[in-house]
C-alpha atoms as an extended CHARMM CRD file, in Angstrom:
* protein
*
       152  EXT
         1         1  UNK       CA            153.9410000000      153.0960000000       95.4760000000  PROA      1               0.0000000000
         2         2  UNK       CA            156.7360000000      155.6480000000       94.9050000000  PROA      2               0.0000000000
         3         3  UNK       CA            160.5350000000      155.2770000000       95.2970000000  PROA      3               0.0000000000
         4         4  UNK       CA            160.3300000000      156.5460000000       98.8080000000  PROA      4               0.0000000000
         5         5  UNK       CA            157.5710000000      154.2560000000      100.0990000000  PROA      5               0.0000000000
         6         6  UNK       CA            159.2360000000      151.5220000000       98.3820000000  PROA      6               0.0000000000
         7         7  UNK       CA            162.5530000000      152.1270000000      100.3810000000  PROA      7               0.0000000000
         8         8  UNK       CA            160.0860000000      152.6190000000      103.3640000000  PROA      8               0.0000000000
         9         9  UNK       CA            158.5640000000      149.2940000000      103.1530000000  PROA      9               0.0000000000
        10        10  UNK       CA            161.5380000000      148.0070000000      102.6040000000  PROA      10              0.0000000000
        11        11  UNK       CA            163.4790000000      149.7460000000      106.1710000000  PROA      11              0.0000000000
        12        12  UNK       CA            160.6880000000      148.8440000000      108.1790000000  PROA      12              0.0000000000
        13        13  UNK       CA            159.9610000000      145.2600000000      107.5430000000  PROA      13              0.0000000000
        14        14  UNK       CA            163.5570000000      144.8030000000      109.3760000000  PROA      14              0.0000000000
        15        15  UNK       CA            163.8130000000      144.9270000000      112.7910000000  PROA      15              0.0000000000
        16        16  UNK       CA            163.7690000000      149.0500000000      114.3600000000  PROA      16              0.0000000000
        17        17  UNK       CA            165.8840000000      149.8650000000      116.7880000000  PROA      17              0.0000000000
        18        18  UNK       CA            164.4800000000      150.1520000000      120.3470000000  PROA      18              0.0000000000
        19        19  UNK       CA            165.0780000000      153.5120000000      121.1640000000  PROA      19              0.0000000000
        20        20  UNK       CA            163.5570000000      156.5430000000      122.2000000000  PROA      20              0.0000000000
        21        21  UNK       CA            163.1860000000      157.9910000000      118.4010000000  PROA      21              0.0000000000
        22        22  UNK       CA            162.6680000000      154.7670000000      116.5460000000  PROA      22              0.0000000000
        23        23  UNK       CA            162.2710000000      156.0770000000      113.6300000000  PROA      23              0.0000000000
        24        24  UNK       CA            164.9820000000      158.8720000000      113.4150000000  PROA      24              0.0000000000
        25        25  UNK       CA            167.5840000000      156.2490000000      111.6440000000  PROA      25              0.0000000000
        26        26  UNK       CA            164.8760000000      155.8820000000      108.8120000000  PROA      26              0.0000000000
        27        27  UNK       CA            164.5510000000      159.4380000000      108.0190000000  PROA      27              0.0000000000
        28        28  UNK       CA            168.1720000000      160.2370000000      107.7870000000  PROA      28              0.0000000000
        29        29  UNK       CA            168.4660000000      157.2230000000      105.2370000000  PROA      29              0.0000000000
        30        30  UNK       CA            165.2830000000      158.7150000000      103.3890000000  PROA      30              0.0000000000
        31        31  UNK       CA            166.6420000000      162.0060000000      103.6230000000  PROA      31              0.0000000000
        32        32  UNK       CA            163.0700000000      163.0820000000      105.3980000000  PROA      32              0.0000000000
        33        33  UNK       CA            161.6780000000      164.2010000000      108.3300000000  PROA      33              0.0000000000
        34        34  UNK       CA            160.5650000000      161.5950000000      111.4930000000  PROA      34              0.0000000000
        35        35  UNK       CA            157.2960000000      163.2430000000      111.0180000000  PROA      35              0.0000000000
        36        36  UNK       CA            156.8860000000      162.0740000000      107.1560000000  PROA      36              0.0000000000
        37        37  UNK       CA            158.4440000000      158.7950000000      108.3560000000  PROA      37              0.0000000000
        38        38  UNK       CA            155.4110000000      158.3600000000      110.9020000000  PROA      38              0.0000000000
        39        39  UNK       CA            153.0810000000      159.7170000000      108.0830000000  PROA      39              0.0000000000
        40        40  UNK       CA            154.0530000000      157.4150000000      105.3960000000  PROA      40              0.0000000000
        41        41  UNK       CA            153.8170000000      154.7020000000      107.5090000000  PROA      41              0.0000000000
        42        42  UNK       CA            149.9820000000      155.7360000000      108.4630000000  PROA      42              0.0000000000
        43        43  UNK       CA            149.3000000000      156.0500000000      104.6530000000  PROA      43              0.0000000000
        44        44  UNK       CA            150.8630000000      152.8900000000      103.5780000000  PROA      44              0.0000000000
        45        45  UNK       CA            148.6670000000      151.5280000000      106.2590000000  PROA      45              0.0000000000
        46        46  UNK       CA            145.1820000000      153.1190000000      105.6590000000  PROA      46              0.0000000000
        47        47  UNK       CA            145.9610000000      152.1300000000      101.7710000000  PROA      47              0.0000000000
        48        48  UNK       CA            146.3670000000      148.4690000000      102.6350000000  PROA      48              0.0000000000
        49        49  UNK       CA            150.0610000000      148.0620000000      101.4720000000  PROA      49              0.0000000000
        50        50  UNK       CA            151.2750000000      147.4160000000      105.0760000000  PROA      50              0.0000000000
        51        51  UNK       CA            148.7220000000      145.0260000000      106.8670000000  PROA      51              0.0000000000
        52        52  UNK       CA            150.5150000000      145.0650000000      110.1160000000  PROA      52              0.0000000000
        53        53  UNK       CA            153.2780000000      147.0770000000      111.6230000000  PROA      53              0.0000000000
        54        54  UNK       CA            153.9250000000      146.0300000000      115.7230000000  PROA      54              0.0000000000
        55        55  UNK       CA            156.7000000000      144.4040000000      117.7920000000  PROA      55              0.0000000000
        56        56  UNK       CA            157.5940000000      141.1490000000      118.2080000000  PROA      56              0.0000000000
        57        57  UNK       CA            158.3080000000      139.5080000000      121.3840000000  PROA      57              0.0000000000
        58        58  UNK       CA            161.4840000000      137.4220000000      121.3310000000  PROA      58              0.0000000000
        59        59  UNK       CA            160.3160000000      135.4120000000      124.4480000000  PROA      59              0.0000000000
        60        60  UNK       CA            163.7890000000      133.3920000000      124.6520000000  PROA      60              0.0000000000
        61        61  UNK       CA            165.5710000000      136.9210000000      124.8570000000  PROA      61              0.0000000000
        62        62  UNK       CA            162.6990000000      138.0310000000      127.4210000000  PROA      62              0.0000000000
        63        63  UNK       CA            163.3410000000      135.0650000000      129.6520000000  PROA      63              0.0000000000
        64        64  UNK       CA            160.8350000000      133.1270000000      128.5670000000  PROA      64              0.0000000000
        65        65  UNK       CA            161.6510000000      129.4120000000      128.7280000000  PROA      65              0.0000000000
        66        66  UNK       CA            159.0620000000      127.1930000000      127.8210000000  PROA      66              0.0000000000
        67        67  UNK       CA            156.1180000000      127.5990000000      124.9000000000  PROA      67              0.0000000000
        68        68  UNK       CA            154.1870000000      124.8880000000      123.5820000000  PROA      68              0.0000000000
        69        69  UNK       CA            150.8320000000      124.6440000000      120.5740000000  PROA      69              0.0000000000
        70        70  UNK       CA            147.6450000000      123.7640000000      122.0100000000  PROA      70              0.0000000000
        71        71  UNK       CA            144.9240000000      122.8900000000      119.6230000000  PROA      71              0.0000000000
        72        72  UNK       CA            141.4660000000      122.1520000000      120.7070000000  PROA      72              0.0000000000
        73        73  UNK       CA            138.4150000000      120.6960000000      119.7120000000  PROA      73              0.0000000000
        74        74  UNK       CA            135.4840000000      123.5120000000      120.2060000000  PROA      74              0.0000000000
        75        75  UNK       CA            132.0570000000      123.3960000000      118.7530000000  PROA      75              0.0000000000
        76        76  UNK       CA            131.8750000000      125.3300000000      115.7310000000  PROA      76              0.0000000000
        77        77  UNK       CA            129.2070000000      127.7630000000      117.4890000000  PROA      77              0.0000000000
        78        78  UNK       CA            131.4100000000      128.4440000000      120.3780000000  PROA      78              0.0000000000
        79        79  UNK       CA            134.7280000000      129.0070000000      118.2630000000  PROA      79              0.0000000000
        80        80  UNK       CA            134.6580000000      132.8190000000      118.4640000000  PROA      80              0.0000000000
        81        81  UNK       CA            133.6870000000      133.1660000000      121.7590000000  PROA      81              0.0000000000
        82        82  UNK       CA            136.3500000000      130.4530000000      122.9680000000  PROA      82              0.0000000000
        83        83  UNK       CA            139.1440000000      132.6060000000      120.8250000000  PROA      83              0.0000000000
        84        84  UNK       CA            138.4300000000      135.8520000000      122.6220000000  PROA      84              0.0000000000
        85        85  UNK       CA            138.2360000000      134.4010000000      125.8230000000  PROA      85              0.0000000000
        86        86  UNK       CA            141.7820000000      132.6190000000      125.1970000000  PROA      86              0.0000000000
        87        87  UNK       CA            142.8330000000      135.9980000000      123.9040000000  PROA      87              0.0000000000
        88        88  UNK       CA            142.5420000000      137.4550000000      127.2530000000  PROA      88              0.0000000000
        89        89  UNK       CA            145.0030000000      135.4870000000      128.8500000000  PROA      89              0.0000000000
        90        90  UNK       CA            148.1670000000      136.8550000000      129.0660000000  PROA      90              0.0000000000
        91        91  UNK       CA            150.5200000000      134.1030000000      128.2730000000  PROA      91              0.0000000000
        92        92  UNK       CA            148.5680000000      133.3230000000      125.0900000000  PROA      92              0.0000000000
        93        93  UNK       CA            150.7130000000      135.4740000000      121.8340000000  PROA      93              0.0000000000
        94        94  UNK       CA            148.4110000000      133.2260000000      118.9400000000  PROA      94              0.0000000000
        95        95  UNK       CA            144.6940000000      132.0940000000      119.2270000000  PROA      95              0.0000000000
        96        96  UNK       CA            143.6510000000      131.6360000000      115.9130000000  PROA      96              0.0000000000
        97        97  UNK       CA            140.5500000000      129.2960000000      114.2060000000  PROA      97              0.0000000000
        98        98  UNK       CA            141.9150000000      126.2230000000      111.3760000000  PROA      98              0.0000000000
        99        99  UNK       CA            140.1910000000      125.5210000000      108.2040000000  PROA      99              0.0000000000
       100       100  UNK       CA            140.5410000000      122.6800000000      107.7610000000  PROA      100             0.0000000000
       101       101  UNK       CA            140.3310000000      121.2900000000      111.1660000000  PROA      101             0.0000000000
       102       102  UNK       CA            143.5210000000      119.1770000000      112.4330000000  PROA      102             0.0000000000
       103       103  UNK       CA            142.3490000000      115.8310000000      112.3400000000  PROA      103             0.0000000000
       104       104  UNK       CA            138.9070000000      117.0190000000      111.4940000000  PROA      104             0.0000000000
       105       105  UNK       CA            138.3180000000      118.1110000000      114.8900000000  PROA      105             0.0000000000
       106       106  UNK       CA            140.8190000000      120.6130000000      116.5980000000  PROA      106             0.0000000000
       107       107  UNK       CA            139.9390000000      124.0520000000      115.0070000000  PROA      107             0.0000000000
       108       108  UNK       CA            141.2740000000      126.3730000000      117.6920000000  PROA      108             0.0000000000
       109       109  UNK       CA            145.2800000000      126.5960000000      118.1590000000  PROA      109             0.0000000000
       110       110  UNK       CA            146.6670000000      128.6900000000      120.7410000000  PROA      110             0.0000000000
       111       111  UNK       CA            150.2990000000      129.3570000000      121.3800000000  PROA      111             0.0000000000
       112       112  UNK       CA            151.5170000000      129.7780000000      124.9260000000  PROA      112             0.0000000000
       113       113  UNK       CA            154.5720000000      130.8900000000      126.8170000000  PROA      113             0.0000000000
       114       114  UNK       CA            155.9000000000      130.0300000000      130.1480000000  PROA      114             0.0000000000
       115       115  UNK       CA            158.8690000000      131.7740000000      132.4620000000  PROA      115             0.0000000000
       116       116  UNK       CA            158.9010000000      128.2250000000      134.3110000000  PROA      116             0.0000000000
       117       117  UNK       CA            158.4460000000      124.7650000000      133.0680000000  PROA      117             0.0000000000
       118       118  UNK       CA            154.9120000000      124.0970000000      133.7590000000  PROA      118             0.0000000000
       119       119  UNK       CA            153.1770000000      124.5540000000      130.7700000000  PROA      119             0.0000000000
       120       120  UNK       CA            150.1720000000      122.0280000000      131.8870000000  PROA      120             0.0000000000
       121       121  UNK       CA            149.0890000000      124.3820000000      134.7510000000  PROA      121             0.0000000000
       122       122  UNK       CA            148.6250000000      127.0470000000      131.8270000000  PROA      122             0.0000000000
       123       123  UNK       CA            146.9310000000      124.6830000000      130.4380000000  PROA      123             0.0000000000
       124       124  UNK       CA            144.5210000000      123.6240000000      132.8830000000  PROA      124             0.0000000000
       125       125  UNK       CA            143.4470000000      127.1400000000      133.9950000000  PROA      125             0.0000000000
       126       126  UNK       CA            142.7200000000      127.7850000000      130.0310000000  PROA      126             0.0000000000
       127       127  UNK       CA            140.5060000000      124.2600000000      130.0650000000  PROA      127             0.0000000000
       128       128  UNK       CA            139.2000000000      125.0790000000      133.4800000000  PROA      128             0.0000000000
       129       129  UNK       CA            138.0850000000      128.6600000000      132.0490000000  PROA      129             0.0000000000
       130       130  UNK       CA            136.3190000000      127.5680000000      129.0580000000  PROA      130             0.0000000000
       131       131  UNK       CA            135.2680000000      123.9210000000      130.1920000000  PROA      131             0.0000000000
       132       132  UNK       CA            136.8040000000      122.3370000000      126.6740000000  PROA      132             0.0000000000
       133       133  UNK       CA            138.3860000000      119.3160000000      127.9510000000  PROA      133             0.0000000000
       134       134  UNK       CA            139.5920000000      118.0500000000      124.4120000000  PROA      134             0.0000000000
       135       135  UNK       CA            142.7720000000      119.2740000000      123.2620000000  PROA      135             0.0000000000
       136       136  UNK       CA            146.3140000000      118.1670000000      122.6440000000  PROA      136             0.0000000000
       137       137  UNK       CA            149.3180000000      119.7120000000      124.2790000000  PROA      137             0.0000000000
       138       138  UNK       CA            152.3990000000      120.1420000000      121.2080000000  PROA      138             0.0000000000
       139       139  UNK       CA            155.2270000000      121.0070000000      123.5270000000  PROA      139             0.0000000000
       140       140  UNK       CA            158.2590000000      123.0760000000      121.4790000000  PROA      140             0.0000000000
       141       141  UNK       CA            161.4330000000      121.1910000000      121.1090000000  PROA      141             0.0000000000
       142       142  UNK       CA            163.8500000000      123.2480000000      119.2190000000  PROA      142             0.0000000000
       143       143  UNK       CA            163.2510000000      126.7700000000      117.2160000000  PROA      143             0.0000000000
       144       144  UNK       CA            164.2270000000      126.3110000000      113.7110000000  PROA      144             0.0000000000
       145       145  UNK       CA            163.3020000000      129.5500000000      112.3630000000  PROA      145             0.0000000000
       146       146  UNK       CA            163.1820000000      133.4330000000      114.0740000000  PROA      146             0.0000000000
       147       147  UNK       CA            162.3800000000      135.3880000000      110.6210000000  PROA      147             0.0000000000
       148       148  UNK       CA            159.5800000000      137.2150000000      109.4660000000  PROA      148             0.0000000000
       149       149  UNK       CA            158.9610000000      137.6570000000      105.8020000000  PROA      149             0.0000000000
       150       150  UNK       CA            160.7190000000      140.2380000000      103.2490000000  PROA      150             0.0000000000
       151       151  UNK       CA            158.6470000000      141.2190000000      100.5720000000  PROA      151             0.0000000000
       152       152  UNK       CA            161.1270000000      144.2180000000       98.9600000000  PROA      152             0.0000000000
């Protein structure tokens, strides 16, 4: 990488302003066009140096108030298609497969968010929808943590 995508990589693993020219702030402190901002960011992309670039949800700021783990037991030949069809829903941000299993059964962990308090009707209509019936329902107590990594 080059000075410039260094300082790049560096700007844009912070939080970006929410604004109609995101990027605009970044140029000036490059000393670059938006343009070459937006094309850097493509090539550090295609080149595999930046593996994900999105927005995050804060979904306490976005009034969500409620969010819980659920990890569920799913046969091993069903895992995939299970994952995508949790995917779908929209209150699920995380479906992702464990290897190792927890408790050498639950493999599939899905993270859910609620704007009321009823996290087990969620819940149901996700176990309902796939017919697993074995899972276990880690309700969130307190947020410890609200960073994402720094690698610069």
């Amino acid at each position: 990488m080059n000075e410039t995508q260094t300082k790049l990589a560096q700007l844009i693993q912070k939080d970006i302003d929410a604004v109609s020219h995101p990027f605009e702030k970044i140029a000036q402190k490059l000393e670059i066009s938006q343009a070459d901002v937006i094309k850097l960011v493509k090539i550090l992309s295609r080149d595999g140096l930046v593996r994900k670039f999105g927005a995050i949800l804060r979904h306490n700021k976005a009034g969500y108030k409620t969010n819980a783990l659920i990890v569920w037991s799913i046969p091993e030949d069903q895992t995939e298609t299970v994952g995508k069809l949790f995917s779908s829903f929209p209150f699920v941000s995380h479906c992702y497969e464990r290897k190792p299993s927890y408790k050498n059964k639950y493999n599939l962990f899905t993270m859910i968010h609620s704007q009321t308090e009823n996290i087990d009707q969620l819940v149901r209509e996700l176990s309902a929808s796939s017919k697993v019936n074995d899972f276990l329902i880690l309700n969130s107590i307190e947020e410890l943590k609200k960073t994402s990594p720094e690698y610069f």
